[in-house]
C-alpha positions in Angstrom: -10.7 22.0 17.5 -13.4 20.1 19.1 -14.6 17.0 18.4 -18.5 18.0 17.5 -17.1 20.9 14.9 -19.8 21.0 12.0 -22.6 19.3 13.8 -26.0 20.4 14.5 -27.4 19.2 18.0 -30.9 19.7 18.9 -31.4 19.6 22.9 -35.3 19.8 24.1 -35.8 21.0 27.6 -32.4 22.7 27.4 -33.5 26.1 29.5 -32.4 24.8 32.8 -31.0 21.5 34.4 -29.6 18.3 32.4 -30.8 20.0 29.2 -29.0 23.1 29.8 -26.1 21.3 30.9 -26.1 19.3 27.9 -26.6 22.2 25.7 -23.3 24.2 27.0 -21.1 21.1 26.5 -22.2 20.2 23.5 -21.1 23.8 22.2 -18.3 24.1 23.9 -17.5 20.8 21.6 -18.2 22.5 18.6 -21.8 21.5 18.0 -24.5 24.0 16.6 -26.8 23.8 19.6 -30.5 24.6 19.1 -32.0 25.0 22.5 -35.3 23.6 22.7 -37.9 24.6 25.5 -41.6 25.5 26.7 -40.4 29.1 28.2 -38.9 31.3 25.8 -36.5 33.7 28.5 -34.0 30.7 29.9 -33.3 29.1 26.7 -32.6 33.0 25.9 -29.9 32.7 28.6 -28.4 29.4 28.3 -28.1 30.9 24.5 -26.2 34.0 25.4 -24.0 31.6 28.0 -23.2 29.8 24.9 -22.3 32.6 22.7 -20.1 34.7 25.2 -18.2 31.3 25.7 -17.6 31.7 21.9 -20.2 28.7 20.9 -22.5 28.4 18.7 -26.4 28.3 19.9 -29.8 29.1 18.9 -33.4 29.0 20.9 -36.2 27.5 19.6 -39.8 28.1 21.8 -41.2 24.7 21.3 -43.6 22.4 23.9 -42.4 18.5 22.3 -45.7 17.2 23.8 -47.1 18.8 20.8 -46.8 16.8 18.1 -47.2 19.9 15.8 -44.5 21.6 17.4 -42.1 18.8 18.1 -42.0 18.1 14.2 -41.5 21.8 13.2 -39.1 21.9 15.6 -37.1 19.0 13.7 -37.8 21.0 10.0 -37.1 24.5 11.2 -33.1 22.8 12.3 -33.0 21.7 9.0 -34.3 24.1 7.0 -32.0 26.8 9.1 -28.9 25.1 9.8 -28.3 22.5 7.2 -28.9 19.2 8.8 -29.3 17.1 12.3 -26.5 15.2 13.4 -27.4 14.9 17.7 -30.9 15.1 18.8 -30.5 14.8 22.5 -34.7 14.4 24.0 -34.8 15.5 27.4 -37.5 17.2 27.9 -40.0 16.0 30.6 -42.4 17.2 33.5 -43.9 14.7 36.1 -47.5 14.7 38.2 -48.3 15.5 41.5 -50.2 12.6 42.2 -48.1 9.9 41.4 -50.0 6.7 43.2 -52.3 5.4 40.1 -54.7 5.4 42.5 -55.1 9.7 42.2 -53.9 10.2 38.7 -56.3 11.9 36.6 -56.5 11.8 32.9 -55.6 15.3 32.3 -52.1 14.7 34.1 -51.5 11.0 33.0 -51.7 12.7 29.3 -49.7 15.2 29.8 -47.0 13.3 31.3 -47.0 11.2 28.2 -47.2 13.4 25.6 -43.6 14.9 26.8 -42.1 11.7 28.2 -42.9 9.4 25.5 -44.8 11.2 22.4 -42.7 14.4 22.0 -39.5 11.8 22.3 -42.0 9.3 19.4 -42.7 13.2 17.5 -39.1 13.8 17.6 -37.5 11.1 16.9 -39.0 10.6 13.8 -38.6 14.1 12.5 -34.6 13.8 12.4 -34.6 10.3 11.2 -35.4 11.3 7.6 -32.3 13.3 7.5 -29.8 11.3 9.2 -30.6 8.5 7.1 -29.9 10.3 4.3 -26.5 10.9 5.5 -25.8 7.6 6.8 -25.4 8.6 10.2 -26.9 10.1 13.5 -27.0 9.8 17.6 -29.9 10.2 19.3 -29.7 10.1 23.4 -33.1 10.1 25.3 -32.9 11.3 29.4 -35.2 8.5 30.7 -35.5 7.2 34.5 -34.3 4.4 36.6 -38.2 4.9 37.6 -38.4 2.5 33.7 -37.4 -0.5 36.0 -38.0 0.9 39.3 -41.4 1.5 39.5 -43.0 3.3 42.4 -44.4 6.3 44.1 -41.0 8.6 43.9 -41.0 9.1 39.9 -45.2 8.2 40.2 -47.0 6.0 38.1 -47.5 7.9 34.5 -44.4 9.2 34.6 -42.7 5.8 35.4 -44.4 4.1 32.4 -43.7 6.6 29.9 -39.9 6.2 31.0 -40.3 2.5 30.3 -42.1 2.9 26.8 -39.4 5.2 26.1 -36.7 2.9 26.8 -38.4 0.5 24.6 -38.4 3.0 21.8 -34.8 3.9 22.0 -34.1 0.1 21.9 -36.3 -0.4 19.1 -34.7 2.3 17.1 -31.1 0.4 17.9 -32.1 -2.7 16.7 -33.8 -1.7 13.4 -31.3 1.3 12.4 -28.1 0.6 13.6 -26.7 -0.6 10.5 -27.5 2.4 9.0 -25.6 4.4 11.4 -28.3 5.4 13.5 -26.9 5.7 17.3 -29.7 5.0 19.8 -28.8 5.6 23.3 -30.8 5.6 26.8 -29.4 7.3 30.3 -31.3 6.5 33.1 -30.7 8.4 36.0 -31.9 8.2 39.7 -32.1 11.6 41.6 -30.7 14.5 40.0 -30.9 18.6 41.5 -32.8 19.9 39.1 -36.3 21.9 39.1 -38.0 18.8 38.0 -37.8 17.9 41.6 -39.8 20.9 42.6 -43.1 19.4 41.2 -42.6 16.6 43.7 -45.6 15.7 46.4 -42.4 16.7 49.0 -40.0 18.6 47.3 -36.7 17.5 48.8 -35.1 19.9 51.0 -30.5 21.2 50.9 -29.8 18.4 52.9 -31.7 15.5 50.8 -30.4 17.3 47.3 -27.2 17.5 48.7 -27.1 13.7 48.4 -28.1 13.6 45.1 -26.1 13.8 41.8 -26.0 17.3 39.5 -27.0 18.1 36.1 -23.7 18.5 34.8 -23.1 14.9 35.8 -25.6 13.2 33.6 -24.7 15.9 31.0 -21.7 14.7 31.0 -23.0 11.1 30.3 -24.8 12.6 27.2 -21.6 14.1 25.9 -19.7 11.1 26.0 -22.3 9.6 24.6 -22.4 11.7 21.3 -18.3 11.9 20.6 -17.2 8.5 20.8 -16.4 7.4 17.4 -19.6 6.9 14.9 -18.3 2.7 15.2 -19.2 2.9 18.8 -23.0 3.0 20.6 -23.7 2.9 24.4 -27.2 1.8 24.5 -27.6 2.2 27.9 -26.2 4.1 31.2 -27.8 3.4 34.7 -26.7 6.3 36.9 -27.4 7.0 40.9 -25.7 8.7 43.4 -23.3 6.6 45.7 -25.1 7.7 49.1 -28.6 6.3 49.7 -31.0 8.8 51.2 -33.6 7.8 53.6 -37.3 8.6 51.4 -39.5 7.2 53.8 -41.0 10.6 54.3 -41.0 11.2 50.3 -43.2 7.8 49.7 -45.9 8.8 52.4 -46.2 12.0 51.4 -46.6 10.8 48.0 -48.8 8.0 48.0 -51.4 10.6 49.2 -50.8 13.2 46.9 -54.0 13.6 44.7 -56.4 11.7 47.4 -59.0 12.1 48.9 -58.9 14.7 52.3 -57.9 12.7 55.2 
């Protein structure tokens, strides 16, 4: 028996990484897991993974940075499955030029529709029915880049992970006595394809220093079954070795410049 049986989970961004990591767990738990995502063919996969583990998962195609789509994603659960009990917002992208020099509009936009309004979109959406049953956890992926500003997570994508910190917080404070759960993880490097997007995409020997998906996953999952009188509002998580990024931050504080 596990200890999510009869709960719904909704996972966005869960075709690859933390999200997919998340999404496996959660089901192997007992959760109903709709996995969320842009690209229809790996939330496919992490799906039939599910399934032949004997879970129980469905995809839903859905881009969170549209507010459109992040809503219907949070009505379609309901309408289908009964109910929300986990909404786990993970679901994120980065720029490529990260000094605030170089960031455009068109990327600073994008960055924080998915960071910070999908997570807004989102949010709201499930509250409506976890209200109405008294209860609900809601975990947000954000960044040690919310406190840690700088040219590694880039300057939209740092802010957005600091307004979304603030949300989370605010959605403590002013539910928690009606059994709303409001949680924030903020990791430091993790492997995962987000990294790929960077100005210098780390090489083996720089991700093997860094912690896996499965490792903030497993940060979400407790997160979600410790008992409903219980909230972590906030994890901090980085990998014991330090890496040298000296090479990173000058690669990056040119990205989107001029020519030299």
């Amino acid at each position: 028996m596990g200890r999510l049986d009869g709960q719904v989970a909704i996972v966005t961004g869960g075709g690859s990484g933390i999200g997919r990591e998340a999404a496996k767990m959660l089901a192997a738990e007992g959760a109903h897991v709709v996995v969320a995502g842009r690209r229809k063919e790996p939330l496919t996969q992490v799906v039939g993974e599910i399934q032949r583990a004997g879970g129980k998962a469905m995809a839903r195609q859905a881009d969170v940075g549209k507010h459109t789509e992040a809503v219907a994603l949070a009505r379609l659960t309901v309408d289908t499955l009964g109910r929300v009990d986990i909404l786990v917002n993970n679901a994120g992208h980065s720029s490529k030029a990260r000094s605030i020099r170089w960031v455009g509009k068109p990327e600073w936009d994008s960055v924080l529709d998915v960071n910070l309004n999908g997570v807004y979109a989102l949010t709201q959406a499930v509250l409506p029915d976890m209200l109405a049953r008294g209860g609900g956890t809601i975990v947000t992926v954000s960044s040690v880049a919310a406190f840690r500003p700088g040219l590694i997570g880039g300057a939209p994508y740092g802010a957005a992970k600091a307004a979304v910190r603030n949300l989370m917080g605010h959605v403590h404070t002013v539910l928690r006595d009606k059994g709303i759960r409001a949680t924030t993880i903020m990791p430091a490097e993790v492997d995962t394809p987000i990294l790929d997007n960077r100005p210098l995409p780390p090489d083996a020997t720089a991700r093997a220093t860094m912690m896996r998906a499965e490792d903030v996953a497993r940060a979400i999952l407790l997160c979600v079954t410790l008992p409903p009188r219980t909230v972590i509002e906030e994890i901090v998580m980085s990998p014991t070795l330090q890496r040298d990024m000296s090479a990173d931050l000058a690669v990056a504080g040119r990205a989107g410049g001029p020519e030299p």
